[in-house]
C-alpha positions as CSV (number, residue, x, y, z in Angstrom):
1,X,-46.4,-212.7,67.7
2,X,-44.5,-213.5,70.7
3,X,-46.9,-216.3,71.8
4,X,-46.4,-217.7,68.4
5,X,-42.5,-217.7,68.3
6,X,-42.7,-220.1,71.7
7,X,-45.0,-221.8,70.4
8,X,-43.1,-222.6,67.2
9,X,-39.9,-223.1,69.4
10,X,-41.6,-225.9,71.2
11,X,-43.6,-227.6,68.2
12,X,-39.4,-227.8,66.8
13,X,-38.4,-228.9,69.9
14,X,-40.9,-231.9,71.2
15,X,-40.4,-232.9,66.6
16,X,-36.4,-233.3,67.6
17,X,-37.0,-235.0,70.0
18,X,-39.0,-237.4,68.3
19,X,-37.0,-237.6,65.5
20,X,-34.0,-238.1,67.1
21,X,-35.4,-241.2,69.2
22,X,-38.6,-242.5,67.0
23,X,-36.6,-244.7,65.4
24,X,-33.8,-245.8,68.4
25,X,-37.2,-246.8,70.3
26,X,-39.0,-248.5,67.6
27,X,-35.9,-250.7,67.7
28,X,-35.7,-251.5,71.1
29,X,-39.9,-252.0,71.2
30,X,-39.3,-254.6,68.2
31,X,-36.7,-256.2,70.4
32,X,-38.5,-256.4,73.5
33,X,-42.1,-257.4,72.0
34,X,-40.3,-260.2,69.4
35,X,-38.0,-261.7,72.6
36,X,-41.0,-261.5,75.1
37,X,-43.6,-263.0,73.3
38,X,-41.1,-265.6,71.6
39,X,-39.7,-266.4,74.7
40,X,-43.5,-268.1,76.1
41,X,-43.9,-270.4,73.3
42,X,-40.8,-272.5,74.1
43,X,-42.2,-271.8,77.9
44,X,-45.2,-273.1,77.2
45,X,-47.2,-270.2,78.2
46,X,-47.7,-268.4,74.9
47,X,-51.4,-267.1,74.7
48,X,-50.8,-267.7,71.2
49,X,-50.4,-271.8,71.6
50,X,-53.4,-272.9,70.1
51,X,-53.2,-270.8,67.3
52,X,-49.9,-272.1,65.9
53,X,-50.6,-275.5,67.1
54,X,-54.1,-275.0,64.5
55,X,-52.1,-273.9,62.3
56,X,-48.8,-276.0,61.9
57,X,-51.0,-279.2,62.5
58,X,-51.2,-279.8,58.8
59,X,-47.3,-279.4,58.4
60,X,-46.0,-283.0,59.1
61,X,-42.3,-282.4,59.5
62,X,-42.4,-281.9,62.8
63,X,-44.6,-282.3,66.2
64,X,-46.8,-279.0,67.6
65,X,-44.7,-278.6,70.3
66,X,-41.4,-278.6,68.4
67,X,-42.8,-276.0,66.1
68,X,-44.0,-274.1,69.0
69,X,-40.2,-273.7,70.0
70,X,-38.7,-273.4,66.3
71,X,-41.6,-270.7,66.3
72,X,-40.3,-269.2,69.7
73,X,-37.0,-269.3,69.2
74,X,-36.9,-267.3,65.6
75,X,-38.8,-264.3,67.0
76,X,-36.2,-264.6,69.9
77,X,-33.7,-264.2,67.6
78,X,-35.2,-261.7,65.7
79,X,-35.8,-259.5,68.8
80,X,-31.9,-259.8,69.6
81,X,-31.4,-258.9,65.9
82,X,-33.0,-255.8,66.5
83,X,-31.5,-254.6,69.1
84,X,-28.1,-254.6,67.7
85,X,-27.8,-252.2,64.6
86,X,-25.2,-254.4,62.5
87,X,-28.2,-257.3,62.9
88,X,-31.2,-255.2,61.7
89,X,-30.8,-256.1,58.2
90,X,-31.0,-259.9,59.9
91,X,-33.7,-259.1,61.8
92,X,-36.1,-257.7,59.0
93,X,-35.1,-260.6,56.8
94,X,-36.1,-262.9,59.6
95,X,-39.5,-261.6,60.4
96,X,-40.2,-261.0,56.5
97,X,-40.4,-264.9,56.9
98,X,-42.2,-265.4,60.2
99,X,-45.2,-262.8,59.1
100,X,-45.8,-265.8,56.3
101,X,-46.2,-267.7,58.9
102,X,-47.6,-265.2,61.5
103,X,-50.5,-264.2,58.5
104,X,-51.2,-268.3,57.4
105,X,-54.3,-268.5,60.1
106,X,-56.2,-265.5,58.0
107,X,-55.9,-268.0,55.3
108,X,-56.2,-271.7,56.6
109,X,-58.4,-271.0,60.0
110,X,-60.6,-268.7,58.4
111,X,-63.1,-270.2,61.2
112,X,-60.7,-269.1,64.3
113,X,-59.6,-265.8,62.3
114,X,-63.0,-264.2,61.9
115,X,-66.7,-263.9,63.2
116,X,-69.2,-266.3,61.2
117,X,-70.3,-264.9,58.1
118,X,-68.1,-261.6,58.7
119,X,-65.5,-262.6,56.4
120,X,-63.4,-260.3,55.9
121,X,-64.7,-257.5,58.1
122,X,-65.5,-259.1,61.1
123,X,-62.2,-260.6,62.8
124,X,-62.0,-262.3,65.7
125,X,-59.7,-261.6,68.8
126,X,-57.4,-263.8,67.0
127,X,-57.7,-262.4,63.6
128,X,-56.8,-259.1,65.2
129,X,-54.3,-260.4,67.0
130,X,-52.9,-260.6,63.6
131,X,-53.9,-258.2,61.6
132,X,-52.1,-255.5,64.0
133,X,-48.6,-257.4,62.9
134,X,-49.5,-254.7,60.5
135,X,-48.0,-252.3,62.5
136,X,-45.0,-254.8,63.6
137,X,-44.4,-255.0,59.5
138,X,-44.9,-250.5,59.0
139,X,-41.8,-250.3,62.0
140,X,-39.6,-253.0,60.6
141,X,-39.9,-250.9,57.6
142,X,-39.2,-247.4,59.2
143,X,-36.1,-249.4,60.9
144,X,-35.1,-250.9,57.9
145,X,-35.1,-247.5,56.4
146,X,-32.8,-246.5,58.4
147,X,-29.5,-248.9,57.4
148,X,-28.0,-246.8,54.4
149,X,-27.8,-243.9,56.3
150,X,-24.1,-245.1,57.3
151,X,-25.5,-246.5,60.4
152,X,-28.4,-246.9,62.3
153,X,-28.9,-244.5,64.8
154,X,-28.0,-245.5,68.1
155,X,-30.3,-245.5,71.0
156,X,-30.2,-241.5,72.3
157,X,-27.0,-240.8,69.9
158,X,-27.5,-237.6,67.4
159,X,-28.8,-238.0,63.7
């Protein structure tokens, strides 16, 4: 019985812990990821190139490479947004818009997106690529959740 009773003691410890900074860390990951990857497309370094160049190329209102950095810039933006809690509700409006963008490829590079004849089972390395913005969209959302409660936690402050 005693065994059990630590046991329990730790199980409720290591779940505050997590529940006091699941959601302050989620925030800072969004940050980071959104401002480090948006940060190489204005670069020029972005792994990701071709596959928004493929994809804006039909979009005539501007050049690849100045989509590229409208492109970089928003998830730059979005990643500072998230790192400040008054901004989160700026933030999760902003990427709402960039995963239209972000999914578009499933849709017009079908080709690129997936293995040959595996539609819709078989993605490539660039379809899952992004499909896992999946998991970008679930945290926004868990973040997002967080905005009525008075405030947004703060990162290592008590719920």
């Amino acid at each position: 019985m005693e065994v059990e009773r630590r046991l329990d003691r730790i199980d409720r410890g290591i779940a505050a812990f997590m529940q006091r900074w699941g959601v302050p860390c989620l925030r800072v990951s969004l940050g980071i990821i959104f401002i480090w990857f948006g940060i190489l497309k204005p670069l020029g370094i972005s792994a990701a190139e071709p596959l928004v160049l493929a994809t804006v190329r039909w979009m005539p209102l501007f050049d690849g490479g100045t989509w590229l950095s409208i492109i970089g810039w928003w998830e730059v933006v979005i990643g500072l947004a998230f790192l400040f809690t008054p901004t989160i509700r700026i933030a999760i409006a902003l990427l709402g818009l960039q995963m239209v963008g972000t999914f578009l490829p499933l849709v017009v590079l079908p080709e690129v997106t997936f293995q040959a004849g595996r539609i819709p089972y078989g993605p490539t390395l660039e379809g899952q690529y992004i499909i896992k913005n999946l998991l970008i969209l679930s945290a926004a959302l868990v973040v997002g959740g967080t905005v009525r409660r008075g405030s947004a936690p703060q990162l290592g402050s008590p719920r």
